[in-house]
C-alpha positions in Angstrom: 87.0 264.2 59.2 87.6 263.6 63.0 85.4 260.7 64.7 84.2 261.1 67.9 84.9 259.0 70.7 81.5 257.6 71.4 81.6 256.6 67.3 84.6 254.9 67.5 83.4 252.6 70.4 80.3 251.7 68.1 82.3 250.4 65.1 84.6 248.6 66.7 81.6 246.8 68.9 79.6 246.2 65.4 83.4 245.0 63.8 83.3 242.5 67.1 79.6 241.3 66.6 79.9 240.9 62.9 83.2 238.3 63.2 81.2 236.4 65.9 78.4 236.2 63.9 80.3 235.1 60.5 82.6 232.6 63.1 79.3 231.0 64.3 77.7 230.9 61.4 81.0 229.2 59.5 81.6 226.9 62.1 77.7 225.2 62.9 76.2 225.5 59.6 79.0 226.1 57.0 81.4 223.5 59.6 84.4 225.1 58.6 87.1 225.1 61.0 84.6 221.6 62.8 87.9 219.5 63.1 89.9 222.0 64.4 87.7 222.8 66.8 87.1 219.0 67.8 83.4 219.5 66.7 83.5 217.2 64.1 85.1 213.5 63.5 85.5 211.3 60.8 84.0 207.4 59.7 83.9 205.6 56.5 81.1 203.4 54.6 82.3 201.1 52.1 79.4 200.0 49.4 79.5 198.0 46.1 77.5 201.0 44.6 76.5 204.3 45.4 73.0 204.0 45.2 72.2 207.9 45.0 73.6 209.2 47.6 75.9 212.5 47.0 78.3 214.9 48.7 76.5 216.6 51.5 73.2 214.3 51.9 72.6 214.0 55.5 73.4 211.5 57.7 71.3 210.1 60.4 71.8 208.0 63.6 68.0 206.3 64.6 66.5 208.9 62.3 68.2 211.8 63.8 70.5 214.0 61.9 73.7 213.6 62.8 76.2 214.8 60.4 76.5 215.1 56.5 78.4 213.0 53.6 81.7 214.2 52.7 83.9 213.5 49.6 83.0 210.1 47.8 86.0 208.1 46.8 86.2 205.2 43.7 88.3 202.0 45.1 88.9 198.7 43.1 85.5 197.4 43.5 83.8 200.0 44.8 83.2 203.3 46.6 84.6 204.7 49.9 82.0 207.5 51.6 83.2 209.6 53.8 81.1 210.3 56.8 81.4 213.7 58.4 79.7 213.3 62.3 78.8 215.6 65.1 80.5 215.1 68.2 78.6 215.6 71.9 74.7 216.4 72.1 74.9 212.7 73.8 74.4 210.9 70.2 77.4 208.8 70.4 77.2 206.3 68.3 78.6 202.2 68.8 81.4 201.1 66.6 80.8 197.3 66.7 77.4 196.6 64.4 75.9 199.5 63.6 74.5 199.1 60.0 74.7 201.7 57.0 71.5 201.8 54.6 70.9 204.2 52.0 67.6 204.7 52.0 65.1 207.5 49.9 63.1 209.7 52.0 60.2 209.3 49.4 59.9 207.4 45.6 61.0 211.0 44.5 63.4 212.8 47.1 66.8 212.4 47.7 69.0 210.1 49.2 69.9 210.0 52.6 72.5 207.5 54.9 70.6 206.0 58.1 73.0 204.8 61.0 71.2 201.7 62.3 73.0 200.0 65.5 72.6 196.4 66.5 73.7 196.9 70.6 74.4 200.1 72.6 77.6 200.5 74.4 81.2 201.5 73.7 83.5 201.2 71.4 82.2 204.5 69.7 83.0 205.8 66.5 84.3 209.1 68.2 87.2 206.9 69.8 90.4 206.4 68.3 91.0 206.1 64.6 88.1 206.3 61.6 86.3 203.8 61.3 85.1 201.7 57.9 82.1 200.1 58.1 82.6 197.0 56.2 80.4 196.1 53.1 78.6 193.4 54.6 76.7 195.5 57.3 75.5 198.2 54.7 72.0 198.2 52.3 71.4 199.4 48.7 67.8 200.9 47.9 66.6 199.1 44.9 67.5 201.2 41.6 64.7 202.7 40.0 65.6 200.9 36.1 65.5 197.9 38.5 61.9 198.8 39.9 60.4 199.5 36.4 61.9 196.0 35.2 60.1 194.2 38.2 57.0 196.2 37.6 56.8 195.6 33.9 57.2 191.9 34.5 54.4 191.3 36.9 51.9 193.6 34.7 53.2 190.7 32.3 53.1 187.9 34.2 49.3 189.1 34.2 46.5 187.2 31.6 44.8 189.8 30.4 41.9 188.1 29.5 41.8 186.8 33.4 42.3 190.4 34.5 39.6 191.4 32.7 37.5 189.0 34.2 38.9 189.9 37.5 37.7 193.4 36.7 34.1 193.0 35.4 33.6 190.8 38.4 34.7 193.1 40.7 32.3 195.6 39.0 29.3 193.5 39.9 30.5 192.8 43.4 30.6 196.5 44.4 27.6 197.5 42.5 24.8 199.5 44.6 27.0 198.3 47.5 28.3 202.0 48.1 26.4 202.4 51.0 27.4 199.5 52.2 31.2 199.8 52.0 30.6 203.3 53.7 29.1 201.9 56.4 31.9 199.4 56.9 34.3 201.7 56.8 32.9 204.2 59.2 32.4 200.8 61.9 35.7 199.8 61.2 36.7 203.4 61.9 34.8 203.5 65.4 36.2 200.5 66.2 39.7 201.7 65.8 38.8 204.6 67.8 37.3 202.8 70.5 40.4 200.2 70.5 42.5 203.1 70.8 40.7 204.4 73.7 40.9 201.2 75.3 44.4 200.5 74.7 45.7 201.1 78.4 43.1 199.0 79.8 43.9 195.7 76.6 47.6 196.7 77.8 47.1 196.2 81.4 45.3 192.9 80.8 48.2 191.4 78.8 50.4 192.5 81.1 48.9 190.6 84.1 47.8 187.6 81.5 51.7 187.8 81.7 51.5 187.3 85.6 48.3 184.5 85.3 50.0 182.4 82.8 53.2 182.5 85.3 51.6 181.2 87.8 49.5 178.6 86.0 52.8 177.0 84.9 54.2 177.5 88.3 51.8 175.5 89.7 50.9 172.9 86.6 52.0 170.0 89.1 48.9 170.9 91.4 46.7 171.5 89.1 47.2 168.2 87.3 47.0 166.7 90.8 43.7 168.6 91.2 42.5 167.1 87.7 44.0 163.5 88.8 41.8 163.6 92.0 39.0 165.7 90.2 38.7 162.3 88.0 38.8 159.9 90.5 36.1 161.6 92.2 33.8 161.7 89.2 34.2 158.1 88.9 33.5 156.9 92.1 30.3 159.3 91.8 29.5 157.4 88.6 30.4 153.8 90.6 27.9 154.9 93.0 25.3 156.6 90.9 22.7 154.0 92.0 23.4 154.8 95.6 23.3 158.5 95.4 19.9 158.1 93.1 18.7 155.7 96.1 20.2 158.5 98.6 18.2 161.5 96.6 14.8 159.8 96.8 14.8 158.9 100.5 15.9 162.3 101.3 12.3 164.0 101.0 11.1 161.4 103.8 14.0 161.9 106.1 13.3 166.1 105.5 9.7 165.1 106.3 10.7 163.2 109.4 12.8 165.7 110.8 10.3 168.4 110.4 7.8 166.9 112.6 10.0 166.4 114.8 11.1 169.5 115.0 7.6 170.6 114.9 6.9 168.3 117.9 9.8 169.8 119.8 9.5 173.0 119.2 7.2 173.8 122.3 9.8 172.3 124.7 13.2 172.4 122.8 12.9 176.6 123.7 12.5 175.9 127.0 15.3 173.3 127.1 17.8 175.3 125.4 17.1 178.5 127.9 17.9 175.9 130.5 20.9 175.0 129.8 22.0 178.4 128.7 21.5 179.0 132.8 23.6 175.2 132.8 26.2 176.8 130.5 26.9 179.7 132.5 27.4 177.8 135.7 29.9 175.3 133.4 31.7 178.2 132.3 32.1 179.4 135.3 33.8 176.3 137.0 35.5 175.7 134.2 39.4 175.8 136.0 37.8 173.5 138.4 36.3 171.1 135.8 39.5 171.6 133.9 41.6 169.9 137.0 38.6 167.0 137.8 38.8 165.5 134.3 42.8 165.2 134.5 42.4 164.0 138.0 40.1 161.2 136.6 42.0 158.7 134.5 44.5 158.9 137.1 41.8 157.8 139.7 40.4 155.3 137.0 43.5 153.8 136.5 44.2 153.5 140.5 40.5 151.8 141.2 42.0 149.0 138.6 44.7 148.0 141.0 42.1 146.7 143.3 41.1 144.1 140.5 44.2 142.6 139.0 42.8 139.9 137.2 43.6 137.5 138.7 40.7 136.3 140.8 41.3 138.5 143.9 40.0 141.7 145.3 43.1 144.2 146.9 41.3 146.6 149.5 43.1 148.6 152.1 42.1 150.8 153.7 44.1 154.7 155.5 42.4 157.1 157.5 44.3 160.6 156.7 42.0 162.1 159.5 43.4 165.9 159.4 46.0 165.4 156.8 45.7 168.3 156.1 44.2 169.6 159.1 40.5 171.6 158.2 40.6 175.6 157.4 39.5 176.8 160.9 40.3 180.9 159.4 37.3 182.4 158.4 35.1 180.6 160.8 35.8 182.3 164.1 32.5 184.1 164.6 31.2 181.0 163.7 29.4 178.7 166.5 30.2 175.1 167.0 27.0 172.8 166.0 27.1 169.4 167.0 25.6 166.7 164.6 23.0 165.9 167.2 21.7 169.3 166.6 19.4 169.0 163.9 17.5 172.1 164.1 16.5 174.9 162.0 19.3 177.8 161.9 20.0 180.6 159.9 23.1 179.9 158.0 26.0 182.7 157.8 26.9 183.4 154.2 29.7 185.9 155.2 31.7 182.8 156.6 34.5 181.1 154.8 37.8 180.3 154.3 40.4 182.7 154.6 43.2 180.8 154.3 46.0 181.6 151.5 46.1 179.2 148.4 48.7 177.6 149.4 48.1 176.8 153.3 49.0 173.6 154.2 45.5 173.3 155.7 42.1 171.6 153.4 41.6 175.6 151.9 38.0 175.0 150.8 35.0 177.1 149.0 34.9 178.1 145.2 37.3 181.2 145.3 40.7 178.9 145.6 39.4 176.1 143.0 42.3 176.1 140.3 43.8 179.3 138.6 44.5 179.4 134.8 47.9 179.6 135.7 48.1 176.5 137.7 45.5 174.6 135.0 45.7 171.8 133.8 48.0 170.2 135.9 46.9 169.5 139.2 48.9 170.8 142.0 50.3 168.7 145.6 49.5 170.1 148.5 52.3 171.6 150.6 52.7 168.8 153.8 51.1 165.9 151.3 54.7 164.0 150.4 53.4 161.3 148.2 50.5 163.0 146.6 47.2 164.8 146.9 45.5 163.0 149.8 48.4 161.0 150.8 48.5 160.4 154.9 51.7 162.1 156.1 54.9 159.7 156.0 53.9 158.2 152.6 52.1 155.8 150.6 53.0 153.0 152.5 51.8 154.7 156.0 54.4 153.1 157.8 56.2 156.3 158.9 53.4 157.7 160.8 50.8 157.4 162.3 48.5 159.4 160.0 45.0 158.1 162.0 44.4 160.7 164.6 44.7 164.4 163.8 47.8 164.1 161.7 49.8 163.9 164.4 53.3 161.6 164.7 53.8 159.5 167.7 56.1 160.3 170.6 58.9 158.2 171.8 59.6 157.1 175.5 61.5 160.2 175.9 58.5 162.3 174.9 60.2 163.3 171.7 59.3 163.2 168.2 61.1 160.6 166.2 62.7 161.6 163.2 60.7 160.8 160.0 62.0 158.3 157.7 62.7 159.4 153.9 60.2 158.3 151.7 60.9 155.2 149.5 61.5 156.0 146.1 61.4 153.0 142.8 64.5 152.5 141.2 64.5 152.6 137.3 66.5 150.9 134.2 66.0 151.6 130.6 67.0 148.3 128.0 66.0 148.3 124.9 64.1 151.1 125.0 62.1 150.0 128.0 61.8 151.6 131.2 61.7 148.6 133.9 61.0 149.8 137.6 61.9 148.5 141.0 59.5 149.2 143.2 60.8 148.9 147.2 58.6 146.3 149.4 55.4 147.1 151.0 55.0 150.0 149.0 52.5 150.9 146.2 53.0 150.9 142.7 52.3 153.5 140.9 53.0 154.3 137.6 54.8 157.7 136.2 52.4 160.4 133.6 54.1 163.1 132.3 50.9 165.5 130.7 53.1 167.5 128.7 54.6 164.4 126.6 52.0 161.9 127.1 54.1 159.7 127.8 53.5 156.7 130.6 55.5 153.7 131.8 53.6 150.7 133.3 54.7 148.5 135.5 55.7 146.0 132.9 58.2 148.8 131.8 56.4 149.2 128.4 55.6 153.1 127.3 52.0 153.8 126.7 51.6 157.4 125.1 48.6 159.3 125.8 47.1 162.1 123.3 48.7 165.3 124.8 46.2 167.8 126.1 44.1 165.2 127.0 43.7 164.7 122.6 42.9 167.9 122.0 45.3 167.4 118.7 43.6 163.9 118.1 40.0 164.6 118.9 39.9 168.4 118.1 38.8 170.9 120.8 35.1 169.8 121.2 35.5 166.0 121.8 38.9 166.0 124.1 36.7 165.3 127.2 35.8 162.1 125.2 39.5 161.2 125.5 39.5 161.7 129.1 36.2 159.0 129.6 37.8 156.3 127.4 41.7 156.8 127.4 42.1 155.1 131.0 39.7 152.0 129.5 41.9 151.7 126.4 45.2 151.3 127.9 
């Protein structure tokens, strides 16, 4: 009989299928040719007993199978298990503590080996040579002649005559309580279902109880410092009960006080507060100025002292700084002249003023050019005043010019202006941390302030600080103008 071609080409494809199939099959369930192949690889248990386990019980790594029991070997004192393992699938398995139990998989099935590790990481058992896991890391389950022996010795360790009691008790505690119990167990069955349900939450609570209980120890030394203080606040309340009690019983007569008197105000106070919102406004807008005038003031109150040193005399001099510096004319030229004799009604011109740049050396005048913010709070010198704000040209001591009539120097014989003479300047020394001035002759003394240290030296070369910010640190932002009344008188 002749095949055809097309036949041919069938059996050998089925001939081809059926040795892959019987291959497969032999190698991953059968695991013949599993060493040769590198599938397979080799460790040993050694145990004092056997304990039930057999040839081809499986063998399980964290309750995963991972291999079977091989050939079972008697040695001198005990027995030598062969372990057969898988290799790959990503179940590698530590060398160094991993524990062999032979546990039951019920009180009636068979026996199985449970791979139990104590750390993860290499050595593996899948490197080098087979490994033995020594005696002392491996389990026994207890026999079952051994169970029956413990059994039958605690049902006779038992009175019967007590058990009996035990019974016929028990019997009249659970009589006609059926109901009861049922009930019981059905709350105690919601409850487990309503604990399970709320399981994420309880878990998120003891998760940040985790966080609270931190922190509480993190800061234990401020809270006992909070209790320290708490108690010593307590008892001074107690110390002072009798005042407080006295404090509590005239407060209902001071409330009745000060609601007649607000009663009594209250047809003015309205009235008075609306005027000095208009007050307010006008403050707030002159504020820059008023800003400048209080810093200008303890300086000026410390000057007027100089005129009564204490000791019995008065110092008064007197310089006229007549047009130093000369009056802001710009601005006024459609302006007509008025004499003081002329005292006669005229309309006034409110388009007039000065139109002199801030800093002209001329007396710039009017609201626009009082201080800026940028130039606040120091006060600024004139340009043309050399010794100061107000100062007649030449100096403090007035002796380099004339100063008296229009600002103007005197000529020499040879109609010429003389040159001006520097100004005199005090020489300083610091000893011991004082600062003792020299202050030329016929000249005024006048002691150095620094406003953004606070920092004066007198005369007497002694440093007097001064609350910076005119005590705005000191006094807090409401009561620094205090500071500005009373510094000068405290010095």
């Amino acid at each position: 009989m002749i095949l055809k071609r097309g036949v041919k080409f069938q059996l050998v494809a089925f001939a081809l299928i059926t040795i892959i199939g019987v291959t497969v099959v032999s190698v991953n369930y059968i695991g013949i040719g599993r060493g040769v192949l590198g599938k397979e690889y080799t460790a040993y248990v050694d145990l004092t007993d056997s304990g039930g386990v057999f040839t081809g019980a499986e063998v399980t790594y964290r309750g995963v199978p991972v291999g079977r029991v091989g050939p079972i070997e008697l040695t001198r004192d005990g027995i030598r298990v062969k372990l057969k393992l898988e290799r790959g699938g990503g179940k590698r398995i530590p060398r160094e503590g991993t524990s062999a139990i032979v546990a039951n998989r019920s009180a009636v099935g068979e026996q199985y080996i449970d791979l139990q590790p104590s750390r993860d990481g290499g050595p593996y058992l899948d490197q080098g040579k087979a490994y033995t896991i020594p005696r002392r890391l491996t389990k026994l389950p207890v026999s079952t002649a051994e169970l029956l022996r413990n059994v039958d010795a605690l049902v006779g360790s038992v009175n019967t005559k007590d058990l009996a009691t035990i019974v016929d008790e028990l019997d009249k505690a659970f009589t006609g309580s059926a109901s009861d119990l049922q009930s019981i167990l059905d709350d105690t069955d919601r409850l487990l279902k309503t604990a399970d349900r709320a399981f994420p939450d309880t878990k998120r609570l003891l998760d940040n109880s985790v966080t609270v209980l931190g922190t509480q120890r993190a800061q234990g030394a401020n809270i006992r410092g909070f209790a320290r203080n708490l108690n010593e606040l307590t008892t001074s309340l107690r110390k002072d009960d009798p005042a407080l009690r006295q404090t509590l019983t005239n407060a209902p007569g001071a409330v009745d006080e000060t609601h007649q008197a607000i009663n009594q105000l209250a047809p003015t106070l309205p009235v008075l507060l609306a005027n000095l919102t208009t007050t307010g406004q006008i403050v707030s807008a002159h504020k820059a100025g008023l800003r400048s005038l209080f810093i200008l003031y303890p300086v000026t109150l410390a000057g007027a002292f100089t005129v009564t040193p204490g000791d019995g005399t008065q110092h008064l001099g007197l310089a006229l700084n007549i047009d130093a510096p000369p009056p802001c004319t710009k601005g006024y030229e459609q302006v007509k002249k008025r004499w003081p004799q002329d005292t006669s009604d005229k309309e006034p011109k409110l388009n007039a003023g000065c139109k002199d740049a801030h800093d002209s050396p001329s007396a710039v005048r009017g609201a626009r050019n009082f201080p800026r913010e940028a130039i606040a709070p120091y006060p600024q010198v004139p340009p043309g005043a050399t010794s100061g704000a107000g100062f007649p040209e030449g100096g403090a001591d007035g002796k380099t010019g004339t100063g008296s009539q229009g600002g103007s120097q005197a000529k020499g014989p040879d109609g010429k202006q003389p040159t001006k003479a520097p100004t005199k300047e005090p020489t300083g020394q610091l000893t011991d941390g004082h600062l003792y001035l020299s202050y030329p002759a016929d000249t005024v003394e006048f002691a150095g302030y620094d406003p953004s240290t606070g920092a004066v030296y007198g005369p007497d070369g002694k440093q007097y600080v001064m609350p910076r910010s005119a005590g705005t640190r000191q006094l807090g932002e409401e009561a620094s103008w205090k500071w500005l009344l009373l510094g000068p008188l405290s010095q």
